[in-house]
C-alpha positions in Angstrom: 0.0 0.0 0.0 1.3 3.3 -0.8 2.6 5.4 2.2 -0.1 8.4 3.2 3.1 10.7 3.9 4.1 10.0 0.3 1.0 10.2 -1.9 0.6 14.0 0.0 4.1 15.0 -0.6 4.0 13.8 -4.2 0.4 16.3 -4.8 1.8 19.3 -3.2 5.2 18.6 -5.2 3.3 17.8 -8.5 0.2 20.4 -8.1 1.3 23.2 -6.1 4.9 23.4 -6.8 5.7 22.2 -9.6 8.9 20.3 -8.4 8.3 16.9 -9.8 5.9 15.0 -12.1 4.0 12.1 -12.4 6.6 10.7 -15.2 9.1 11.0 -11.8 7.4 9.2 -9.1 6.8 5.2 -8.4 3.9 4.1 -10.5 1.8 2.8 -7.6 1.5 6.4 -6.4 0.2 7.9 -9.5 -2.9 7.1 -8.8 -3.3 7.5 -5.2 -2.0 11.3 -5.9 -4.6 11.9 -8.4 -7.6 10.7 -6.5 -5.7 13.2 -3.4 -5.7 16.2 -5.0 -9.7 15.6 -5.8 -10.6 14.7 -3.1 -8.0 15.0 -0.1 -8.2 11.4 0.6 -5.2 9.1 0.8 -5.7 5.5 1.8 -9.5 6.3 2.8 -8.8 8.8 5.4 -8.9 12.8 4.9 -5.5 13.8 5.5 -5.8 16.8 6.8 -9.0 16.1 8.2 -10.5 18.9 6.6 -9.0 19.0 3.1 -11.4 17.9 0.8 -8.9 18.1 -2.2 -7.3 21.2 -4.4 -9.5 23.8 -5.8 -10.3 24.6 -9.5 -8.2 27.6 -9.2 -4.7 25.2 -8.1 -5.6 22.5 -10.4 -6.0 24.9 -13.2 -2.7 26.8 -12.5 -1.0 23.4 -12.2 -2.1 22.8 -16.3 -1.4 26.3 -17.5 2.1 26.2 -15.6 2.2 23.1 -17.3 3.2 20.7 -13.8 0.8 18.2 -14.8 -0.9 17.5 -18.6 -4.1 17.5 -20.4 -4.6 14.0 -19.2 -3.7 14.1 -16.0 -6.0 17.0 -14.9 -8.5 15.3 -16.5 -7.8 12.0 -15.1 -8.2 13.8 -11.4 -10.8 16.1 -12.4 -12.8 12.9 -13.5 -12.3 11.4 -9.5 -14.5 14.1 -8.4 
């Protein structure tokens, strides 16, 4: 099973930041950071408690900064 600490590292690094990509990171966490970023859940528990996933506004600056593709927004949009 992927490691919580990880798949939240890996979204802020990917979304957020820009520091790394999906093309970078163990394939078993691709997924789990996509269905984080929609939805702020990793390994069925809200981590933080509260975060329900990044907004429109940081998973649209993540495309246009060009951090993640066409097909990866649209792969986590689509886990909404």
């Amino acid at each position: 099973m992927p490691l919580s600490f990880r798949i939240t590292s890996y979204a802020r690094n990917i979304y957020i930041f820009g520091t790394t990509s999906f093309s970078l990171i163990d394939p078993a966490y691709v997924n789990p950071v996509k269905v984080y970023a929609a939805t702020g859940v990793a390994n069925g528990v809200h981590s933080p408690a509260d975060f329900n996933g990044y907004s429109d506004a940081e998973l649209n600056n993540a495309l246009a900064q060009g951090w993640i593709t066409q097909q990866e927004y649209d792969d986590t949009i689509a886990l909404r």
